[in-house]
C-alpha positions in Angstrom: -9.9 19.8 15.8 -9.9 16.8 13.5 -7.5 15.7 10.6 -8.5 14.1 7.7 -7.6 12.9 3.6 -9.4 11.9 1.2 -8.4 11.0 -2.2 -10.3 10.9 -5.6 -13.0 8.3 -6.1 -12.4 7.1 -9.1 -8.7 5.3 -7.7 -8.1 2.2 -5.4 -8.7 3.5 -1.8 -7.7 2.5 1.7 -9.5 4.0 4.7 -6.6 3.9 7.4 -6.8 3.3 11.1 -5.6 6.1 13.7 -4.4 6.4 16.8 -2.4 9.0 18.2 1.3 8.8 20.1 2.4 11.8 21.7 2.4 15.3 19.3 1.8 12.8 16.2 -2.1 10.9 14.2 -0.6 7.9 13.1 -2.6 6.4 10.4 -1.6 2.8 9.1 -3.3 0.6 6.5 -4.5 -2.6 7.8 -4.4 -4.0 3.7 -1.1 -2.0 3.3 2.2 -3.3 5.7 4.8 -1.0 6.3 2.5 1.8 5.2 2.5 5.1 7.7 1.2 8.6 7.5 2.5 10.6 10.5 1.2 14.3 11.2 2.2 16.7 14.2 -0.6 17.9 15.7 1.4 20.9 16.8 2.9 21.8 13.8 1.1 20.1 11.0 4.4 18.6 9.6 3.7 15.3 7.8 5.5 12.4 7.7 4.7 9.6 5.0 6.2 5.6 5.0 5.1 4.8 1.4 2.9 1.5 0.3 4.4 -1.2 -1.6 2.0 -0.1 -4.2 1.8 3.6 -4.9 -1.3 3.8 -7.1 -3.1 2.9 -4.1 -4.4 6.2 -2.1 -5.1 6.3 1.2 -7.2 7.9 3.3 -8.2 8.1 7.4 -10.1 10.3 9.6 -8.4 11.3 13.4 -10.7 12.5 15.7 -9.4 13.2 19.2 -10.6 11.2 22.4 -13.4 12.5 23.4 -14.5 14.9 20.9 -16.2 11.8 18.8 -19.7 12.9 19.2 -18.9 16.4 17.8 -17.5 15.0 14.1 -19.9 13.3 11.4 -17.1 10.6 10.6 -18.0 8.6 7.3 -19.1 5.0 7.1 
């Protein structure tokens, strides 16, 4: 199963880096410190650390180990 958000083209976009720690995809912004966007993968709770800049969307793609030649992820 993989998680992903997107946001509209015509704003500012950052594509985020994942990882995954325990229940929770961590994405974080390498252009962004102090930005976070936690979601359980058990209970699809989300948790967001907000970017200095707030007109700035982000977006990331978390595809679990080993499922990453069953996902078209984009470039």
């Amino acid at each position: 199963m993989a998680f992903s958000f997107e946001s509209p083209e015509n704003n500012t976009r950052h594509r985020c880096q994942a990882r995954r720690h325990g229940d929770w995809a961590i994405f974080t912004c390498p252009l962004c410190p102090g930005f976070e966007r936690r979601l359980n993968l058990r209970d699809g709770t989300m948790q967001t650390k907000p970017a200095a800049d707030p007109y700035v969307l982000h977006e990331g793609i978390f595809v679990p180990t080993g499922l990453e030649q069953t996902y078209s992820l984009p470039n």
